[in-house]
N, C-alpha and C positions, 0 to 999 in steps of 0.2 A: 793152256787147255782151251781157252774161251777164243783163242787166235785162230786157232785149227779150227775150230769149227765153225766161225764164221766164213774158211778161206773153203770148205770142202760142201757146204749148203747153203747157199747162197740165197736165203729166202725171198729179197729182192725180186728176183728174176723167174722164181716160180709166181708168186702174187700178183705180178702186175698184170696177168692175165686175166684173174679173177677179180681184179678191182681195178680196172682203167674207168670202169662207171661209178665207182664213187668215191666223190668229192666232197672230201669234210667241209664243213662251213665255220666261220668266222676264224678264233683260234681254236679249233680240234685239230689232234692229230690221229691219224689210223696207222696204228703199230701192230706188228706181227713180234710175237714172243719168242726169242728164238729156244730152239728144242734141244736137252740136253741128247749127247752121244748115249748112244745106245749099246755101243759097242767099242769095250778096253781097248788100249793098245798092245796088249796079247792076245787080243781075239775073243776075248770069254763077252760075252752078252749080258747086259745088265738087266733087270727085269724091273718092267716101268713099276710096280711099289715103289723101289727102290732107290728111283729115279728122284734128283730135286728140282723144283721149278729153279729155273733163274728170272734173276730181275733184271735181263738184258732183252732191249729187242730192237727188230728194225724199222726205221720210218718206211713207210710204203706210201704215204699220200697226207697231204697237210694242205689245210685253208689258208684263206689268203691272209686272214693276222683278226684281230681283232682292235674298233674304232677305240681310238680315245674317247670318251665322254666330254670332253672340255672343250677341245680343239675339234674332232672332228677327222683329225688325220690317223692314218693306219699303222697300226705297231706293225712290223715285221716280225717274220714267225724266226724262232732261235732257230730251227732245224728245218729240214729239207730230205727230202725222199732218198732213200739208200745212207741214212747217217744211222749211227747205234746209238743207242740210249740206254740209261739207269734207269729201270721203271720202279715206282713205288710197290710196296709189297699190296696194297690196298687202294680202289677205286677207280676207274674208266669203266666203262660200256662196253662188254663184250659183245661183236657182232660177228653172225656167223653167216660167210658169204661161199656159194659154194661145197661148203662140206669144211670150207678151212677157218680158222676159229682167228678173228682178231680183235682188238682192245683200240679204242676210240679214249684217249686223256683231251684234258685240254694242253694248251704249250706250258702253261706256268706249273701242271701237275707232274711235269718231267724232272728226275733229279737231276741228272747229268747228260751230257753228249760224251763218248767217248771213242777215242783214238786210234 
């Protein structure tokens, strides 16, 4: 289910419209939630009550990592724009750009990247 609907709304490529001017700083990432279907594959419509968040979304834009403290040199960020994520049930920054609603984590408050 979660296959399909990444392959049929691509939220990548709607957002980078709305966000090629912002650029997270140190480790943040600016993630887009991706949106449950709205509609069965028998055609009935589901009505958003009813509808559940998921805890999937897509990178849309990430900083350049965040310093070491010791040394001085720069972690590299896990993830990279157009990658999916396990996002936790709780915490980031939601920023609403445009009219479209997205969520600012830092890299290490990500669960997973997924495949």
């Amino acid at each position: 289910m979660f296959n399909s609907l990444i392959t049929r709304v691509n939220p990548l490529k709607m957002s980078l419209r709305f966000t090629s001017k912002v650029i997270p700083l140190f480790d943040r990432v600016l993630v887009q939630r991706v949106k449950p279907e709205a509609k069965t594959t028998g055609g009935i419509y589901i009505p958003q009550k009813s509808q559940e968040t998921l805890n999937e979304g897509v990178v849309i834009a990430t900083g350049p990592g965040a310093t070491d403290r010791q040394t001085g040199k720069l972690i590299p960020m896990a993830v990279k724009p157009g990658d999916r994520v396990l996002l936790p049930n709780y915490g980031g920054n939601t920023v609403n750009i445009n009219k479209e609603e997205f969520i600012l984590y830092r890299d290490t408050d990500l669960l997973a990247k997924l495949q």
